[in-house]
C-alpha positions as CSV (number, residue, x, y, z in Angstrom):
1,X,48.4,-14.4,-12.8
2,X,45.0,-15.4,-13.7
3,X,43.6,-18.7,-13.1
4,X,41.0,-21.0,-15.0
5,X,37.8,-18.9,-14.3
6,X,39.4,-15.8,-15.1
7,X,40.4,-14.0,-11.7
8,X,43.3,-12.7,-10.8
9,X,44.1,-13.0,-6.9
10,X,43.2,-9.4,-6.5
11,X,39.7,-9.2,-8.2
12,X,39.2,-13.1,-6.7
13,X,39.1,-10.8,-3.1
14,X,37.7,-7.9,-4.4
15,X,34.5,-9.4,-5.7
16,X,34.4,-11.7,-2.7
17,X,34.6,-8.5,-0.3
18,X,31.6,-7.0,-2.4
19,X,29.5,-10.1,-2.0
20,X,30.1,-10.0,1.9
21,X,29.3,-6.6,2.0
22,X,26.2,-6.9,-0.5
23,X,25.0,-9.7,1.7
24,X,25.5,-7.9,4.8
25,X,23.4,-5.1,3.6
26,X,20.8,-7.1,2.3
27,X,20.7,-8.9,6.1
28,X,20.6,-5.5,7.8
29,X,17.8,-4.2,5.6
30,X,15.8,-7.6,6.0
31,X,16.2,-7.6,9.5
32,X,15.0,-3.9,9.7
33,X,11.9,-4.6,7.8
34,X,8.9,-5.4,10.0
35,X,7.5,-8.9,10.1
36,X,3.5,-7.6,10.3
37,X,2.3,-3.8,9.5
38,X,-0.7,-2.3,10.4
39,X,-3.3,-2.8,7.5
40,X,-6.4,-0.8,6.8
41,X,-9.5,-1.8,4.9
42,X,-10.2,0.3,1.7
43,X,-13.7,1.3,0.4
44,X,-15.0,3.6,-1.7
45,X,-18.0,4.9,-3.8
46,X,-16.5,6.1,-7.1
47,X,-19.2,8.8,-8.4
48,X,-18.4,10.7,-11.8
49,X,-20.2,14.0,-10.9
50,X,-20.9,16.3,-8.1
51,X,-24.9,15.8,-7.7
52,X,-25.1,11.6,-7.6
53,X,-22.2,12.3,-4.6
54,X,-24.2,15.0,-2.6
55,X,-26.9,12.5,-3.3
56,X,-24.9,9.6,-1.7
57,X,-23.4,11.0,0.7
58,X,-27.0,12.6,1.9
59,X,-27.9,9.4,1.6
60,X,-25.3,7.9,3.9
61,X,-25.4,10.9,6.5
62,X,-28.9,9.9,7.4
63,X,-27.9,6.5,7.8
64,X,-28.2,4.4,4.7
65,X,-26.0,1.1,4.8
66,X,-22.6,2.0,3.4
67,X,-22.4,-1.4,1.2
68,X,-25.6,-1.7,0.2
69,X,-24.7,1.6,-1.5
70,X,-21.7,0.8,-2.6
71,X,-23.4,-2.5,-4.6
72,X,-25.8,0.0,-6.1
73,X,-22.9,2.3,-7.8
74,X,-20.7,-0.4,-8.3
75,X,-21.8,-4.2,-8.8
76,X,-18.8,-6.1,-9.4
77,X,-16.2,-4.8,-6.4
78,X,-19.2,-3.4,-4.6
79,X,-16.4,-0.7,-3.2
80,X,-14.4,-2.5,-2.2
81,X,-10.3,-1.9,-2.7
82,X,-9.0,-4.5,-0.7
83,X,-6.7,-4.1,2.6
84,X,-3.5,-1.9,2.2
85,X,-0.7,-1.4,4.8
86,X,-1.9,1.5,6.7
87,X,1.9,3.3,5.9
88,X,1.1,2.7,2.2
89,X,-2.5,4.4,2.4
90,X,-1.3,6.8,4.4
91,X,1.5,8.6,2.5
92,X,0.9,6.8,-0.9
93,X,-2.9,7.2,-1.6
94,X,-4.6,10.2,0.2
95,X,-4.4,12.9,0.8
96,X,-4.0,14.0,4.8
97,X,-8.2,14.1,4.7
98,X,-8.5,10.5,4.2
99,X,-5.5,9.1,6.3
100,X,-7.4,10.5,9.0
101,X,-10.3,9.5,8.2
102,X,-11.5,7.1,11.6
103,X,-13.0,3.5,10.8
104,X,-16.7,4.2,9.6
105,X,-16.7,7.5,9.0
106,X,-17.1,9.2,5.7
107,X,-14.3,11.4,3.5
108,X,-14.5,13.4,0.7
């Protein structure tokens, strides 16, 4: 028999057993997530042809200020991409080069 809000006994317990298990996932998989991740800072100089980034990297090998550059070639952001989770960079974003690319050192 159904009642006012238009259950029957038997779908009453069957959504209620879905909602304990939906809530029991959604704990597990909370719980699994990490509460801090490792987080990388991302910077580039974005060049549109081959010569301007044998220039800059030239440039930067003999030991030209990265941001300095960076402000030259691109005002606004001045290379700068922000700070990404280093997981996220890592499989996400580059290719195996850059996710081994060390802190300060240059990839192309």
């Amino acid at each position: 028999m159904e009642s006012n809000h238009g259950y029957t006994d038997a779908s009453f317990r069957a959504d209620l057993k879905r909602s304990i298990d939906a809530a029991w996932m959604r704990d597990k998989i909370i719980k699994a997530v990490p509460a801090t991740a490792d987080q990388v800072h991302v910077q580039q100089i974005l060049l549109y042809n081959a010569n301007d980034a044998q220039s800059v990297l030239q440039k930067l090998k003999g030991g030209a200020d990265f941001n300095t550059l960076a402000a030259q070639y691109d005002p606004d952001a001045r290379g700068d991409l922000g700070w990404f989770p280093k997981a996220i960079c890592s499989i996400q974003m580059w290719s195996k080069r850059h996710s081994a690319c060390k802190s300060g050192r240059l990839a192309m």
